[in-house]
N, CA and C atoms as an extended XYZ file, in Angstrom:
462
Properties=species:S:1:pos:R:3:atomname:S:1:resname:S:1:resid:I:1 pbc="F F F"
N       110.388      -30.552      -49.182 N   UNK     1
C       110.975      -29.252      -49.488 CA  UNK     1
C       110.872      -28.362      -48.265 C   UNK     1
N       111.624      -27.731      -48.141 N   UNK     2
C       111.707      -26.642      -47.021 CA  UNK     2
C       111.663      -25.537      -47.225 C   UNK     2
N       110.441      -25.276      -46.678 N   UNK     3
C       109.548      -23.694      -47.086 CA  UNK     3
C       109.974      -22.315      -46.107 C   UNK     3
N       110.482      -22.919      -44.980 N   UNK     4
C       110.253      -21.656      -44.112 CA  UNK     4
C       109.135      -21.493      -43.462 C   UNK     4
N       108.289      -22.526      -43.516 N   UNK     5
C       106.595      -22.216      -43.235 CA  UNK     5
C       106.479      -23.099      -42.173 C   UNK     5
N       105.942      -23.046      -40.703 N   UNK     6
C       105.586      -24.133      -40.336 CA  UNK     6
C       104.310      -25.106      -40.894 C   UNK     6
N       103.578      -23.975      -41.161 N   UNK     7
C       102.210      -25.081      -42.030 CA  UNK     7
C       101.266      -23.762      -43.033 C   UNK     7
N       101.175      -24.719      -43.808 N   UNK     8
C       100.555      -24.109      -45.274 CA  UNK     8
C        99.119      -24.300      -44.927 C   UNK     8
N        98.235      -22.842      -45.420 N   UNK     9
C        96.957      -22.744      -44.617 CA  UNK     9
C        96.202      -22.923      -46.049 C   UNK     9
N        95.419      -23.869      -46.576 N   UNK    10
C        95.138      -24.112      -48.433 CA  UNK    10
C        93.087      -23.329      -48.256 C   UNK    10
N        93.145      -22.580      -49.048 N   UNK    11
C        91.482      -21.831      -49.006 CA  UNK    11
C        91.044      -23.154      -50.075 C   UNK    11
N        89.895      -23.134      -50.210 N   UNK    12
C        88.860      -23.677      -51.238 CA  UNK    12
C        89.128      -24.108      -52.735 C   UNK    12
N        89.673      -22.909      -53.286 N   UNK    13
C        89.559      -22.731      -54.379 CA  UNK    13
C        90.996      -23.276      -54.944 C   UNK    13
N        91.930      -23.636      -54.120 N   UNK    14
C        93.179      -23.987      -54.651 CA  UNK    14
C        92.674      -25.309      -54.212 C   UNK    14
N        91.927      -26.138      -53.396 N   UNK    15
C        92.047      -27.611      -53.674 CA  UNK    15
C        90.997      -28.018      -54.665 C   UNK    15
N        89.835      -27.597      -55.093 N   UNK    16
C        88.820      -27.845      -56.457 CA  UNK    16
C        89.835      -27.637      -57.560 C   UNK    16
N        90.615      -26.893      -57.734 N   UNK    17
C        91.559      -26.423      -58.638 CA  UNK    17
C        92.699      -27.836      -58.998 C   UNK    17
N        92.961      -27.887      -58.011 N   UNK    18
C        94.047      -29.378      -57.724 CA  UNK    18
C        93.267      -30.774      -58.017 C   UNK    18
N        92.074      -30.485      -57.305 N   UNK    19
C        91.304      -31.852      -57.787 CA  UNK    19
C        90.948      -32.025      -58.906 C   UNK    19
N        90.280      -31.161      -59.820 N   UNK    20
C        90.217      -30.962      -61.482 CA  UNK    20
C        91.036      -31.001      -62.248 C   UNK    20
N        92.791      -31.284      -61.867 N   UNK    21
C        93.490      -31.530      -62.578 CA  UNK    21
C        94.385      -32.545      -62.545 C   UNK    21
N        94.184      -33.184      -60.992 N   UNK    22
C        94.974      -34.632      -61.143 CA  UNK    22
C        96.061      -33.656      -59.974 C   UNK    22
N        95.929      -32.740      -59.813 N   UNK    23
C        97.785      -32.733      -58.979 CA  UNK    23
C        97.585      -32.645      -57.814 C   UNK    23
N        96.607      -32.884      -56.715 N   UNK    24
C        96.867      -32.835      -55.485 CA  UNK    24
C        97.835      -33.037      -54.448 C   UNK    24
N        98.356      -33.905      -55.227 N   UNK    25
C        99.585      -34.244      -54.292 CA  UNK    25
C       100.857      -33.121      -54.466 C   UNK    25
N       101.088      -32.455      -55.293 N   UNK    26
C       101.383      -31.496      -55.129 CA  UNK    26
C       101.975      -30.681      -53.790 C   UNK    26
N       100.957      -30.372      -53.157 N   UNK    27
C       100.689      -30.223      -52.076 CA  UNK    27
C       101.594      -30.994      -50.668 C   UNK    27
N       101.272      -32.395      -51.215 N   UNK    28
C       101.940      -32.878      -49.850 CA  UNK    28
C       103.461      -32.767      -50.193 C   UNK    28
N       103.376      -33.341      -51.965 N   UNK    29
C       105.152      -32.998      -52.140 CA  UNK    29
C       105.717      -31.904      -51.670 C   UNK    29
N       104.881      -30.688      -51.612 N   UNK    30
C       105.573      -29.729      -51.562 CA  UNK    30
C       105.873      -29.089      -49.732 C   UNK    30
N       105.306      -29.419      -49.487 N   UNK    31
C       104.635      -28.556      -47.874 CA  UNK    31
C       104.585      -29.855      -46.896 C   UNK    31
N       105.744      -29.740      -45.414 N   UNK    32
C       105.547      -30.794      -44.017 CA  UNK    32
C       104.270      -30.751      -43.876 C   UNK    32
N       103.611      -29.642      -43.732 N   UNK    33
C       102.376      -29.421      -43.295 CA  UNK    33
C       100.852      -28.712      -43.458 C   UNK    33
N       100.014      -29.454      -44.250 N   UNK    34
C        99.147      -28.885      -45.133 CA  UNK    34
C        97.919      -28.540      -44.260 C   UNK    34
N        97.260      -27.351      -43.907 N   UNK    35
C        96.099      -27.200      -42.880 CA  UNK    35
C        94.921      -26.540      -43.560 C   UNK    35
N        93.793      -26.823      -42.963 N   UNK    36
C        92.776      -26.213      -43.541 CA  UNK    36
C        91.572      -25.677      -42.637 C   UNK    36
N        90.878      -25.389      -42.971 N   UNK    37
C        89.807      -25.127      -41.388 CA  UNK    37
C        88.433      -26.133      -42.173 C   UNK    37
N        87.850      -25.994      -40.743 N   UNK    38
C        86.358      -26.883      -41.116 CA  UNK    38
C        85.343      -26.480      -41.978 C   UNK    38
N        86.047      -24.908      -42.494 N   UNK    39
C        84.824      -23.768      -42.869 CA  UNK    39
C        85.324      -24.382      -44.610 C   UNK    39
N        86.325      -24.526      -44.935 N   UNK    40
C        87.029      -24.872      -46.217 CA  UNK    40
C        87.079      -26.100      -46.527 C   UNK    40
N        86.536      -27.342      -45.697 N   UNK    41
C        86.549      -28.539      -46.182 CA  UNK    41
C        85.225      -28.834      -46.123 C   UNK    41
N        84.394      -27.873      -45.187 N   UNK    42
C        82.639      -27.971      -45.930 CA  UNK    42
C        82.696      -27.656      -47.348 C   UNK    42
N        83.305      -26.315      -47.486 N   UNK    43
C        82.900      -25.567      -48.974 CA  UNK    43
C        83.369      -26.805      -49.814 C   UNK    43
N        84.460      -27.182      -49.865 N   UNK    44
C        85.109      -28.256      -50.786 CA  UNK    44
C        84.231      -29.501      -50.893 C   UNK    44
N        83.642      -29.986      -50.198 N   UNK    45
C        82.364      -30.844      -49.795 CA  UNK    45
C        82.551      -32.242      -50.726 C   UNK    45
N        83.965      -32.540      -50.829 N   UNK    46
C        84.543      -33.879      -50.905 CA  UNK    46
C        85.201      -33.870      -49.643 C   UNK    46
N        85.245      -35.801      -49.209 N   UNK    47
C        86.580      -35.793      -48.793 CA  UNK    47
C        88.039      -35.716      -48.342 C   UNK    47
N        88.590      -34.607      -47.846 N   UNK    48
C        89.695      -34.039      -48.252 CA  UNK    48
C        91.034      -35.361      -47.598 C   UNK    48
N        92.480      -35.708      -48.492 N   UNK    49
C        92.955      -36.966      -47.996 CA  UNK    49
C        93.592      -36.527      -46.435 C   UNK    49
N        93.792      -37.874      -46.127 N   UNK    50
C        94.212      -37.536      -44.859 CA  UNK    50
C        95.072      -37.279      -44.319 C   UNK    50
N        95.970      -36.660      -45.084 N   UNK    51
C        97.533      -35.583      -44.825 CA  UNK    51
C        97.389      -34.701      -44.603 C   UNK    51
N        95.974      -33.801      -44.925 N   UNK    52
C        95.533      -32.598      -44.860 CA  UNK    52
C        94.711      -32.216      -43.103 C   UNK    52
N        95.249      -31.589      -42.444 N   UNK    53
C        94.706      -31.198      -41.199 CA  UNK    53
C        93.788      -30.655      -40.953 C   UNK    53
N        92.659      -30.456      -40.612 N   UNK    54
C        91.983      -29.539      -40.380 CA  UNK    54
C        91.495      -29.117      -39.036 C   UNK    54
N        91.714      -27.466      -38.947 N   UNK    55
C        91.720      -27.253      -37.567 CA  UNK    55
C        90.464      -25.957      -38.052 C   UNK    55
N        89.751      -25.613      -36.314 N   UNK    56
C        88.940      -25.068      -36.318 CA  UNK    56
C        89.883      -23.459      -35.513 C   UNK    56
N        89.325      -22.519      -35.926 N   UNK    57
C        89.903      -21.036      -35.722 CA  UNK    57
C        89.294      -21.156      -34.391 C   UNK    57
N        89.970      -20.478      -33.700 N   UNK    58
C        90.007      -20.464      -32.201 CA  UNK    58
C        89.087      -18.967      -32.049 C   UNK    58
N        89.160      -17.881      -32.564 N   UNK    59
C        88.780      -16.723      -32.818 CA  UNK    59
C        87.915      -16.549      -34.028 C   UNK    59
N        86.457      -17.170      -33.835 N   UNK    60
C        85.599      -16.764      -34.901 CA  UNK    60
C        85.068      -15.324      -34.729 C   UNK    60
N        85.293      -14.510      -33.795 N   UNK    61
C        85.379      -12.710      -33.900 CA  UNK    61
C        85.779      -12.362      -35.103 C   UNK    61
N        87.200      -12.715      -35.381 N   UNK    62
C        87.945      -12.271      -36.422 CA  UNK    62
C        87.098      -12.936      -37.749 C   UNK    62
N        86.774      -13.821      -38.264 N   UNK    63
C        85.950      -14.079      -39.345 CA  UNK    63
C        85.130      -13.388      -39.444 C   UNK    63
N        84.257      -13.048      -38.711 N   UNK    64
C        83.236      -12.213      -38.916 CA  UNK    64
C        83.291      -10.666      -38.821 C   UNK    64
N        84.583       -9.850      -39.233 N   UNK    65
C        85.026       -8.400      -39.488 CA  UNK    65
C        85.821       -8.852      -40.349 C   UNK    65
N        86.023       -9.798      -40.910 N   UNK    66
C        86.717       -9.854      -42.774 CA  UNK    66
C        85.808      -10.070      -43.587 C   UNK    66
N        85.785       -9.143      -44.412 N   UNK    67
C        84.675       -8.714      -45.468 CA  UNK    67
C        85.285       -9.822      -46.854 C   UNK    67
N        85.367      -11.065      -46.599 N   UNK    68
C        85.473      -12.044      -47.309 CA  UNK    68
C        84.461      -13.505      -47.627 C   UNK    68
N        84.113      -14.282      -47.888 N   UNK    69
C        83.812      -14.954      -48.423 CA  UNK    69
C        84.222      -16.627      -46.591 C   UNK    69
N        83.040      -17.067      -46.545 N   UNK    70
C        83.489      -18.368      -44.916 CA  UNK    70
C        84.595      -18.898      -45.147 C   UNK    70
N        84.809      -18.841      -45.903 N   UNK    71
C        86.430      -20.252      -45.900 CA  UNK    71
C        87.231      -19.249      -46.107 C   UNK    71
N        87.123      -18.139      -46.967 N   UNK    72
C        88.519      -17.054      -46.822 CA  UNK    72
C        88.556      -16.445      -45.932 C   UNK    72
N        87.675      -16.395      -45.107 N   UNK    73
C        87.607      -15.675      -43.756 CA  UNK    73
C        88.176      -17.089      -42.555 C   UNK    73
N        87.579      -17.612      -42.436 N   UNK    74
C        88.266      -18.749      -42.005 CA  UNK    74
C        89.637      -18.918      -42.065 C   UNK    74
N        90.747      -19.178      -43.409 N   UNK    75
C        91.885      -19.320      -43.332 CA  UNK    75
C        92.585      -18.129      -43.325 C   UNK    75
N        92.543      -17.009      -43.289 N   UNK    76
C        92.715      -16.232      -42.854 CA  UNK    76
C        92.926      -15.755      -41.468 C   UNK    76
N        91.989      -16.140      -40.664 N   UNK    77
C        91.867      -15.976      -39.345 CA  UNK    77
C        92.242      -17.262      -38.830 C   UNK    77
N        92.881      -18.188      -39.832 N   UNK    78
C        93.883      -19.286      -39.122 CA  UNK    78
C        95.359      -18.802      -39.241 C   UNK    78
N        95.390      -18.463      -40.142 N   UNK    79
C        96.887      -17.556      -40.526 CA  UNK    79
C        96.995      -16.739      -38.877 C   UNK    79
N        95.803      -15.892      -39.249 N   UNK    80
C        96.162      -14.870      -37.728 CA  UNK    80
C        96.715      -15.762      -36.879 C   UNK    80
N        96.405      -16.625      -36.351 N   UNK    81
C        96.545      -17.350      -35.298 CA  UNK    81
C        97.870      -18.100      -34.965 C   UNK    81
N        98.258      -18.423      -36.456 N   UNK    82
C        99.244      -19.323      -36.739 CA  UNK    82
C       100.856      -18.536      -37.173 C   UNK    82
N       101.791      -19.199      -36.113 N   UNK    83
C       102.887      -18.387      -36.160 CA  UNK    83
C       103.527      -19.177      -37.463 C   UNK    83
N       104.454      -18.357      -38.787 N   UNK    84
C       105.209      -18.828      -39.979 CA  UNK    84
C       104.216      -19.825      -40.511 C   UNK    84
N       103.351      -19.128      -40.867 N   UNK    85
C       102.255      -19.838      -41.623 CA  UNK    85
C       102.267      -19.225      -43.194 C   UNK    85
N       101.872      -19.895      -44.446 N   UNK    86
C       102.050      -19.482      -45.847 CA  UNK    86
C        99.979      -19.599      -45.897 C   UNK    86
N        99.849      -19.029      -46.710 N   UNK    87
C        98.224      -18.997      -46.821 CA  UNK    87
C        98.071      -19.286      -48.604 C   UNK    87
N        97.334      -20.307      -48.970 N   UNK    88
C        97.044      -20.127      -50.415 CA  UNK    88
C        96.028      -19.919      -50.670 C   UNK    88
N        95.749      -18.293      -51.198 N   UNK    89
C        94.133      -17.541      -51.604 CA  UNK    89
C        94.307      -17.374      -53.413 C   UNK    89
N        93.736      -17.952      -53.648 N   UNK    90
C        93.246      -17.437      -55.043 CA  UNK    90
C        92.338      -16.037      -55.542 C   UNK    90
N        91.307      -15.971      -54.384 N   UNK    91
C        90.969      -14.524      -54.647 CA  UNK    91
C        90.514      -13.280      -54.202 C   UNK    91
N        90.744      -12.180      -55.358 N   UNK    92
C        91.272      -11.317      -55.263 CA  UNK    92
C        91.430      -10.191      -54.063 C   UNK    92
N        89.990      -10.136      -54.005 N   UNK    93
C        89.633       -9.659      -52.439 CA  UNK    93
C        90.405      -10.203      -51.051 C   UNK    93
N        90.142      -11.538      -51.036 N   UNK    94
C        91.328      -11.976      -50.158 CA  UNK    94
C        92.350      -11.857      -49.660 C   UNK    94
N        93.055      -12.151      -51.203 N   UNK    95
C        94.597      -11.602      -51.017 CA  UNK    95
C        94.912      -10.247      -50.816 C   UNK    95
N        94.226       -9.152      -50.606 N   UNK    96
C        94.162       -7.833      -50.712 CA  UNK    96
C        94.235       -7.953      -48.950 C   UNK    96
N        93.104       -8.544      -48.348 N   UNK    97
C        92.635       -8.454      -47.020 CA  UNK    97
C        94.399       -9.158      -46.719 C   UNK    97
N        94.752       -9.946      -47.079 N   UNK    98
C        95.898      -11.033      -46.429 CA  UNK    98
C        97.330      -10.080      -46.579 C   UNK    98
N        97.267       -9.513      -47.875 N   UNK    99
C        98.155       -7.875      -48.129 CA  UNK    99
C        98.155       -7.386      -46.195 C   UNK    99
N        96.762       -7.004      -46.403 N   UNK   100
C        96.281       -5.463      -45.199 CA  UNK   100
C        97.149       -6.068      -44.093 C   UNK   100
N        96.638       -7.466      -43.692 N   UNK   101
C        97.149       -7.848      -42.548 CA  UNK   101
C        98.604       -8.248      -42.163 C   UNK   101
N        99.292       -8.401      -43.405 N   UNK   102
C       100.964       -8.774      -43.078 CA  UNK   102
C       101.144       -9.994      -42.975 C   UNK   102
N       100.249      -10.936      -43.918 N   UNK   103
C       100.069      -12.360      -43.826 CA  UNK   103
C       101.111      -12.889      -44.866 C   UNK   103
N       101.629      -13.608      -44.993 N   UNK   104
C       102.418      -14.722      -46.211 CA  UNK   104
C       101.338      -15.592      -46.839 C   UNK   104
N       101.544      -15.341      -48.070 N   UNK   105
C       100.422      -15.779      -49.094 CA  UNK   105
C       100.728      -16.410      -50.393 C   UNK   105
N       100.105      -17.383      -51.178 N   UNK   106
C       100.144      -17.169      -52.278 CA  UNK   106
C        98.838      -17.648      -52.978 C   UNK   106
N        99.400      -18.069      -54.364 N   UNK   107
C        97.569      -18.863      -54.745 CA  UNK   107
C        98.094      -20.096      -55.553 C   UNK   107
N        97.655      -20.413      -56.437 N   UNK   108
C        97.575      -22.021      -57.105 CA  UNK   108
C        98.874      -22.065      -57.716 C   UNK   108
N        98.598      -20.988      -58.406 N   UNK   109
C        99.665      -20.617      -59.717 CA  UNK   109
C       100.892      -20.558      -59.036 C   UNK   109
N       101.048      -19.895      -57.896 N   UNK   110
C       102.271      -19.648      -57.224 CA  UNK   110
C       102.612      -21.336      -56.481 C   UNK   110
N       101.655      -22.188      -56.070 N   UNK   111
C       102.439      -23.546      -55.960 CA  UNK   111
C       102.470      -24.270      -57.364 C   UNK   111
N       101.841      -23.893      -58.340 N   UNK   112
C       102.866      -24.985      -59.420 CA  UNK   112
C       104.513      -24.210      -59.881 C   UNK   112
N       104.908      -22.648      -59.241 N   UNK   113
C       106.012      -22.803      -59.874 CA  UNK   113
C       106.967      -22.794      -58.085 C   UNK   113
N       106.257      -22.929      -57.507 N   UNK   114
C       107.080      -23.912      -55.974 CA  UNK   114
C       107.616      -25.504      -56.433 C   UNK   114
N       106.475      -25.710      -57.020 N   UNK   115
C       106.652      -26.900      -57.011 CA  UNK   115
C       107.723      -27.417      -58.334 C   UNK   115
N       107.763      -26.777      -59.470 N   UNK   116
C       108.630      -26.638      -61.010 CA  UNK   116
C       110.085      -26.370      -60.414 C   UNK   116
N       110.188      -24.875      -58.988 N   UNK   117
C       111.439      -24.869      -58.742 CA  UNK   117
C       112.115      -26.161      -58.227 C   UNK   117
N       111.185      -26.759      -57.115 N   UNK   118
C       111.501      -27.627      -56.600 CA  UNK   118
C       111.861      -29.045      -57.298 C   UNK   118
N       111.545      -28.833      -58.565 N   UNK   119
C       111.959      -29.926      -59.535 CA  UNK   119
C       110.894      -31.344      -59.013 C   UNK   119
N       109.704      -30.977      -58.427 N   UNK   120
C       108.441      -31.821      -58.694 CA  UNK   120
C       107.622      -31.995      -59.943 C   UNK   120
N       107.806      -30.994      -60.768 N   UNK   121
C       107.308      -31.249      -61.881 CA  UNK   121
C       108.231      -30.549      -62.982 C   UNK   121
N       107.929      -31.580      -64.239 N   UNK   122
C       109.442      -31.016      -64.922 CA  UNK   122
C       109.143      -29.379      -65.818 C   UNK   122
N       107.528      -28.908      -65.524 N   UNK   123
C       106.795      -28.122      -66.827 CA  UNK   123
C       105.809      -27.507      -65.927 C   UNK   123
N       105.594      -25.892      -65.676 N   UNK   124
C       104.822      -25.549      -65.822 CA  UNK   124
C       103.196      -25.273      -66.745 C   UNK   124
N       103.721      -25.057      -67.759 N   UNK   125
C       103.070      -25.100      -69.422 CA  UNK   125
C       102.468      -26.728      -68.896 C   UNK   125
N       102.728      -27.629      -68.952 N   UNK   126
C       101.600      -28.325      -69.268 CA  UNK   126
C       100.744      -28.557      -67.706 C   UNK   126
N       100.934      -28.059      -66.793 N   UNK   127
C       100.392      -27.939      -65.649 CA  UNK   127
C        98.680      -26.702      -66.204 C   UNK   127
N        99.750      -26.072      -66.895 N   UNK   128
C        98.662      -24.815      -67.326 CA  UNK   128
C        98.007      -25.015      -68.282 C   UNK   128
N        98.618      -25.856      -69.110 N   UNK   129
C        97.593      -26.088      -70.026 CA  UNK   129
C        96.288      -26.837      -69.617 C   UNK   129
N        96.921      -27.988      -68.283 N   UNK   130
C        95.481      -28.553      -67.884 CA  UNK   130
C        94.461      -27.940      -66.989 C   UNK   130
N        95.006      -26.553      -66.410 N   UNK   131
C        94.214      -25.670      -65.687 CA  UNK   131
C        92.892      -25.109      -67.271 C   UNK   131
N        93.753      -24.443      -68.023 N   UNK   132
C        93.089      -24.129      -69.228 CA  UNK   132
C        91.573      -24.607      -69.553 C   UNK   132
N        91.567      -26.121      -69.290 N   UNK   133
C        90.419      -27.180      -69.496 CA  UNK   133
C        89.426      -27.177      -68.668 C   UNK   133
N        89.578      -26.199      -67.606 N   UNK   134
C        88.877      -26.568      -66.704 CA  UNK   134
C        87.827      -24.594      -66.426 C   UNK   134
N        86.880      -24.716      -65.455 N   UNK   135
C        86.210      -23.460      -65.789 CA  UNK   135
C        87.011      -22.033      -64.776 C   UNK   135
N        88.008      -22.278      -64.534 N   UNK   136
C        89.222      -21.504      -63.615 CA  UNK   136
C        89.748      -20.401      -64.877 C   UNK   136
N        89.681      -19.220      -64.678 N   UNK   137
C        90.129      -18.143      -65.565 CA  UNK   137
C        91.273      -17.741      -64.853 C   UNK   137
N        92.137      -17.288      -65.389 N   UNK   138
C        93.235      -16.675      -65.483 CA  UNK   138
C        93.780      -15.840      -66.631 C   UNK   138
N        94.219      -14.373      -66.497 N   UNK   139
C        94.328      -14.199      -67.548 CA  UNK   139
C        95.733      -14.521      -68.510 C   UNK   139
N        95.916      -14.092      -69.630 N   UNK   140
C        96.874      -14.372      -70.532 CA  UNK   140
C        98.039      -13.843      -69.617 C   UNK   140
N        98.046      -12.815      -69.169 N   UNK   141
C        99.071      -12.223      -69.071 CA  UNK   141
C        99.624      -12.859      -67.660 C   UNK   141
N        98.496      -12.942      -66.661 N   UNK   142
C        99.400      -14.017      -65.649 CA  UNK   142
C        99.933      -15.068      -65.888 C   UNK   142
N        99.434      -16.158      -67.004 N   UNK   143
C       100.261      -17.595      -67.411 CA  UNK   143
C       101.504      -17.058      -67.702 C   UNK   143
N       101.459      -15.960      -68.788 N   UNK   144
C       102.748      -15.316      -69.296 CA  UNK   144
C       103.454      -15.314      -68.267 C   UNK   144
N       103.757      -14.706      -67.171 N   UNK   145
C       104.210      -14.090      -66.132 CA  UNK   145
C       104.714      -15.299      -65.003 C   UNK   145
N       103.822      -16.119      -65.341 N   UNK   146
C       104.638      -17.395      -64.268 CA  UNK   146
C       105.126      -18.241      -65.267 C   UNK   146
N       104.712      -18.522      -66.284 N   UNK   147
C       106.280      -19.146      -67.475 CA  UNK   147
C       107.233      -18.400      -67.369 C   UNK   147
N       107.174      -17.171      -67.419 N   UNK   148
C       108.585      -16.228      -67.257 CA  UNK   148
C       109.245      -16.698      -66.163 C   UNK   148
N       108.740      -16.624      -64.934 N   UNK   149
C       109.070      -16.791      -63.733 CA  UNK   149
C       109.432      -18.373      -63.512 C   UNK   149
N       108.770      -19.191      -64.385 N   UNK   150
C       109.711      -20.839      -64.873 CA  UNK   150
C       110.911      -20.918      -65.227 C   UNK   150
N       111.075      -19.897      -66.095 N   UNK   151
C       112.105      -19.972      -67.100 CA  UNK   151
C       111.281      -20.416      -68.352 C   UNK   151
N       110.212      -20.422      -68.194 N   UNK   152
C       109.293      -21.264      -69.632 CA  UNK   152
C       108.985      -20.432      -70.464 C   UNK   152
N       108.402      -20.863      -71.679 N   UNK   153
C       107.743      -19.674      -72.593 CA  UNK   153
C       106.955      -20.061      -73.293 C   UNK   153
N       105.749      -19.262      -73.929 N   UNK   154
C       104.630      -19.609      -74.543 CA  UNK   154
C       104.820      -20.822      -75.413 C   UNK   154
């Protein structure tokens, strides 16, 4: 699929998220180029497969004046670095900091309905239902809001 992105920068919490539900691949279906930093494949502290890049931030200055969390500070300050880069943060603080800076972003939820447009998967809803199972909160009203944004409905 063709994103517009040269490479997709994935935080922590969207690949535990992916791994707890079977869809990792996801990911490669969706994105030429999947990157991560070294600070985000410690935290993840599996394996990560080997489609997934991982590069080290050239500018650890900048990590350490983002009032975030090592791996969101980390991909973040790979984003900085990285020209037409997409960033996937799940949270909240983050994406606020990734707001401030004029970064391209999204989070989990926003690649399963990348991936639904893209006709990789035929259903959001049961993507969500298997998030549901797992200890990842979201509230009602965001599932609502990206079924809408499917075309799906409760």
């Amino acid at each position: 699929m063709q994103t517009g992105y040269e490479i997709v920068i994935v935080d922590t919490s969207c690949f535990i998220l992916l791994d707890k539900i079977g869809e990792f691949g996801l990911l490669k279906s969706l994105f030429k180029s999947v990157v991560t930093t070294s600070a985000v494949a410690e935290e993840f502290g599996t394996k990560l497969p080997e489609w997934i890049n991982v590069r080290n931030v050239l500018n650890i200055h900048i990590q350490v004046m983002l009032d975030v969390d090592r791996g969101e500070a980390s991909a973040i300050a790979l984003a900085l670095e990285s020209e037409s880069s997409l960033l996937i943060l799940d949270d909240h603080k983050a994406r606020k900091v990734a707001r401030r800076l004029n970064l391209n972003y999204t989070g989990t939820l926003g690649v399963f309905l990348k991936a639904k447009q893209a006709g990789i998967i035929p259903s959001i809803k049961s993507v969500l239902e298997k998030v549901q199972q797992t200890n990842f909160r979201y509230s009602h009203q965001v599932f609502h809001e990206i079924l809408l944004l499917a075309g799906e409905s409760l």
